[in-house]
KOLLUMDREN-812509 format. One record per residue (C-alpha): x, y, z. Coordinates in nm, 3 decimals, always signed. Each point is the difference from the previous one (the first is absolute). Layout:
N
east, north, up
X, Y, Z
...
//
This chain:
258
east, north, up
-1.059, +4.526, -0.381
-0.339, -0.102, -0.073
+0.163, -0.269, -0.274
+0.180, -0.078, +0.239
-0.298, -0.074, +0.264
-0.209, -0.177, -0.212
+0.297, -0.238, -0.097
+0.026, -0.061, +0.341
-0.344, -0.083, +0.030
+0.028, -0.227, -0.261
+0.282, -0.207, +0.160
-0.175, -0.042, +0.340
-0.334, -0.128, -0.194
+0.203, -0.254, -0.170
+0.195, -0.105, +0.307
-0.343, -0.018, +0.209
-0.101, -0.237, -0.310
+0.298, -0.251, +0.109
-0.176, -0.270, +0.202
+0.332, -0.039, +0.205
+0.275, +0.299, -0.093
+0.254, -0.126, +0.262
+0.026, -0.331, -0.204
+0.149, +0.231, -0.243
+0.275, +0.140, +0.243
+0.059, -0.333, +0.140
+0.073, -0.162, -0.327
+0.253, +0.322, -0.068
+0.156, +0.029, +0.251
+0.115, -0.380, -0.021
+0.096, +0.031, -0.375
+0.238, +0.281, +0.131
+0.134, -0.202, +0.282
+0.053, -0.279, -0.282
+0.206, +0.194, -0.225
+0.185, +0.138, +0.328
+0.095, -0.355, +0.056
+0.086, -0.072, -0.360
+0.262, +0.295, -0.027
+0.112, -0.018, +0.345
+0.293, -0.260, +0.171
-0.129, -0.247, +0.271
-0.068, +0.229, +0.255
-0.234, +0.196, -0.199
-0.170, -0.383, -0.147
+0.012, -0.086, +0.326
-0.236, +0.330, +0.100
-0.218, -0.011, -0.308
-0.120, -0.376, +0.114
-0.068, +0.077, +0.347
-0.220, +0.281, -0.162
-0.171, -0.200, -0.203
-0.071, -0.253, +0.289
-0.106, +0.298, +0.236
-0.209, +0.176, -0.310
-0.125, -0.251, -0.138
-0.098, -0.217, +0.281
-0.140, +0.302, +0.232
-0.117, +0.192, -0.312
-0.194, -0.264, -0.141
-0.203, -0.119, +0.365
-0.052, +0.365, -0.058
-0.143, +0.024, -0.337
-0.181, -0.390, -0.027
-0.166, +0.062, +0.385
-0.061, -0.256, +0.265
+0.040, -0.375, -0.091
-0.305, -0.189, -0.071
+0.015, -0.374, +0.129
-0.117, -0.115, -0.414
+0.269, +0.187, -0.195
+0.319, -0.091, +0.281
+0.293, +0.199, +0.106
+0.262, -0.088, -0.235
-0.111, +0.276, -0.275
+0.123, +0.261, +0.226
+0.389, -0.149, -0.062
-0.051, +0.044, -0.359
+0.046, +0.325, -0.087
+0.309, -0.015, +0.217
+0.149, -0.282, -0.183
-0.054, +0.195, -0.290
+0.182, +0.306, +0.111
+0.298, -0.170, +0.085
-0.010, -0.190, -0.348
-0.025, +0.269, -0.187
+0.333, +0.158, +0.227
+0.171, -0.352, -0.021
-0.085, -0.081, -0.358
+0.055, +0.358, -0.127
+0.349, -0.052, +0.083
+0.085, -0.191, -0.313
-0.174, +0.301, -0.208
+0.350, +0.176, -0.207
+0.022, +0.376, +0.165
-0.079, +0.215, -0.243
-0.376, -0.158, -0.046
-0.087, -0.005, +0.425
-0.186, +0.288, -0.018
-0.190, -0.001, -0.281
-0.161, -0.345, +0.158
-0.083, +0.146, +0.315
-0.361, +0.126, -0.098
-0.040, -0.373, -0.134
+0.072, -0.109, +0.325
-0.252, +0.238, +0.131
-0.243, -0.133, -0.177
+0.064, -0.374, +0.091
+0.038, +0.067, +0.306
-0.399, +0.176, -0.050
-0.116, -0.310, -0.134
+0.076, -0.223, +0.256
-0.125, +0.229, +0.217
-0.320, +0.003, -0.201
-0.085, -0.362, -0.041
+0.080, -0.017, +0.370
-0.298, +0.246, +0.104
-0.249, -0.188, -0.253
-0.010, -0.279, +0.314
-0.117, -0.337, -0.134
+0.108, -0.034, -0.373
-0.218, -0.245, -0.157
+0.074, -0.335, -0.166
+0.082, +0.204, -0.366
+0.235, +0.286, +0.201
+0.172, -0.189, +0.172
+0.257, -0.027, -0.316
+0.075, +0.363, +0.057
+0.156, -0.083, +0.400
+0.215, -0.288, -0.136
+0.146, +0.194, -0.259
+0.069, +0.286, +0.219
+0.140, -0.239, +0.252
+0.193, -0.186, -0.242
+0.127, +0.374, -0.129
+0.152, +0.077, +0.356
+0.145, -0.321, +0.090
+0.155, +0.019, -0.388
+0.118, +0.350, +0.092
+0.173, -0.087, +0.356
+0.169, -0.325, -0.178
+0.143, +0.249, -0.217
+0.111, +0.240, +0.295
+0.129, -0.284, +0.217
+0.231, -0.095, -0.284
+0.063, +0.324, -0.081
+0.104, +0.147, +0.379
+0.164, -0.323, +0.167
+0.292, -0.249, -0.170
-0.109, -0.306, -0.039
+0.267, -0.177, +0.291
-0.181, +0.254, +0.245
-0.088, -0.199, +0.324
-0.264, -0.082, +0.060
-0.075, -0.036, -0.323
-0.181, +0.291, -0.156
-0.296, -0.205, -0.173
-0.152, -0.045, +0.360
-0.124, +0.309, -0.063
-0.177, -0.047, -0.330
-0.133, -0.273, +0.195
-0.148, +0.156, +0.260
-0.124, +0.250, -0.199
-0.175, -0.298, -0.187
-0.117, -0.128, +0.347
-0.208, +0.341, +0.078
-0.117, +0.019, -0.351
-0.126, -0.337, +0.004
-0.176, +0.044, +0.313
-0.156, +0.268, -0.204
-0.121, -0.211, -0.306
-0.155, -0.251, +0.208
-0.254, +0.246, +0.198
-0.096, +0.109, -0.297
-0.079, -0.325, -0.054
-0.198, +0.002, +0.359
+0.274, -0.196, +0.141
+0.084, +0.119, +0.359
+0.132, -0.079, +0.298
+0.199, -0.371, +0.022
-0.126, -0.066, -0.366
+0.101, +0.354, -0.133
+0.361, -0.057, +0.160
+0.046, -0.324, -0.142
-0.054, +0.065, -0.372
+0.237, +0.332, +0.090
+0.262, -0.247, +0.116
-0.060, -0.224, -0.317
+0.034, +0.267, -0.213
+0.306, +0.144, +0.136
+0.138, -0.372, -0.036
-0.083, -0.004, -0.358
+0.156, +0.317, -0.046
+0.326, -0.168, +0.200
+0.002, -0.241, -0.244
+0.023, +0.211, -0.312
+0.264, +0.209, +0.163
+0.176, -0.307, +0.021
-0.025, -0.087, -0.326
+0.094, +0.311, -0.161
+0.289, +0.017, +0.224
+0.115, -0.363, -0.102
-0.075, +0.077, -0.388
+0.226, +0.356, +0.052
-0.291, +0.154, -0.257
+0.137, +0.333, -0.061
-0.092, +0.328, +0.115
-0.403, +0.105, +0.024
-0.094, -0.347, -0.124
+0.025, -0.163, +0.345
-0.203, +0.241, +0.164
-0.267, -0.044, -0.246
+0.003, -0.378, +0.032
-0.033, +0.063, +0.375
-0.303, +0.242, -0.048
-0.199, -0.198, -0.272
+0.043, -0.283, +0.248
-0.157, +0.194, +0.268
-0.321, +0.120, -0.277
-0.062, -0.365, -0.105
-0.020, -0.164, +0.380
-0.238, +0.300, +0.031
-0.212, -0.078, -0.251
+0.032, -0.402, +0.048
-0.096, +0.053, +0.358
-0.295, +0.264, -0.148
-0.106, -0.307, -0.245
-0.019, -0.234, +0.272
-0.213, +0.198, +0.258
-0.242, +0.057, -0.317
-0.030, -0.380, -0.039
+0.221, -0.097, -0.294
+0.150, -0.315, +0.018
+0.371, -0.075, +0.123
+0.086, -0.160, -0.327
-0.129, +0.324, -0.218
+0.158, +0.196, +0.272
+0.345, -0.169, -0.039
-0.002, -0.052, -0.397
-0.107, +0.407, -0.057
+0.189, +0.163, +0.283
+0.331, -0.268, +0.003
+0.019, +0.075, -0.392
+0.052, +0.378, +0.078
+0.241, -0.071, +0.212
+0.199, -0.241, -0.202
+0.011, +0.253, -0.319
+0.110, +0.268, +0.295
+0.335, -0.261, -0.005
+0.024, -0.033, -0.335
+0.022, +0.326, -0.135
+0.210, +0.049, +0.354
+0.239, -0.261, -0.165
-0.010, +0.095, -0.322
+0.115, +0.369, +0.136
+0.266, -0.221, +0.188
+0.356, +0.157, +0.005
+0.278, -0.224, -0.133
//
């Protein structure tokens, strides 16, 4: 009993030493509702989304705290465009592996969550939000395809591109873009990422390899908009940032299905 006592002690000091212990249950309770999505039919997907939109959305005003006019509002959609990635994308993940990736999803789902409650990122982080953001717009291209056919109407790449929309409204206030100028690089983005859906669709690239064109397109307008905001010039901006995107093609086509 006294074992017993003093182990309990010992949990309750280490849980008092979490700076924010119902991050923790958030992010678990969302990889659950993922993996209830991924084994369930489309009522069930259906469910686990509006979860994650409820959890993550309500959960994370929660957790982050009151918005603060210099950081913006749209990091409070992220960690709910994560969830339902993560319950979109995991749909293409073969049965018999689903649950051994839910703690993985835990912990992305904790990292978002983290680099969202470090507030500004500075000019050297800010690598670590368009990766992530590029991660979950990879991971709902790969659910979209996954869940609807492709002759669905309306077509189900709207939603990739909305999803792109909110994201890029992200990416540019981190950039300090708000208001009329942060909606207007969001709207350029998600027209960039338009395009490369179009593209991929018009090559028929095979499987995953679309969806990755689609997200390294979305990472290199990040950083070419991040490049130009630091003062680089257009042409540097174009040659370095156009050149990823080009090789993105070519191994795309070289990965081409006859």
């Amino acid at each position: 009993m006294i074992a017993r006592m003093r182990t309990g002690g010992r949990v309750s000091a280490a849980l008092q030493r979490i700076e924010r212990p119902q991050a923790i249950g958030l992010v678990g309770a969302m990889a659950v509702a993922a993996a209830v999505g991924w084994e369930g039919g489309p009522f069930l997907l259906a469910v686990a989304v509006a979860f994650q939109l409820a959890a993550g959305g309500l959960g994370g005003v929660a957790i982050i705290g009151p918005a603060r006019p210099a950081l913006g509002l749209a990091r409070y959609t992220t960690l709910a465009l994560a969830g339902v990635a993560a319950t979109l994308g995991g749909r293409a993940i073969p049965g018999d592996l689903a649950l051994f990736v839910v703690p993985l999803v835990a912990i992305l789902l904790w990292v978002v969550l983290w680099i969202e409650l470090r507030g500004r990122l500075e000019t050297g982080e800010r690598w670590m939000l368009d990766l992530t953001l590029s991660g979950i717009l990879f991971a709902t291209a790969v659910g979209v395809g996954a869940v609807f056919p492709a002759s669905a109407w309306p077509p189900p790449w709207t939603v990739v591109v909305l999803a792109a929309l909110l994201l890029g409204l992200r990416a540019a206030e981190a950039r300090g873009r708000f208001g009329v100028h942060g909606v207007g690089q969001a709207l350029l983005h998600a027209l960039a990422v338009a395009q490369a859906i179009a593209a991929t669709l018009l090559l028929n690239l095979p499987g995953l390899v679309g969806q990755a064109v689609v997200a390294i397109f979305f990472y290199a307008w990040s950083g070419a908009a991040d490049a130009l905001d630091d003062g680089s010039s257009w042409r540097s901006v174009a040659v370095e940032f156009g050149s990823l995107a080009i090789l993105g093609l070519v191994v795309a086509l070289l990965m081409r299905q006859p």
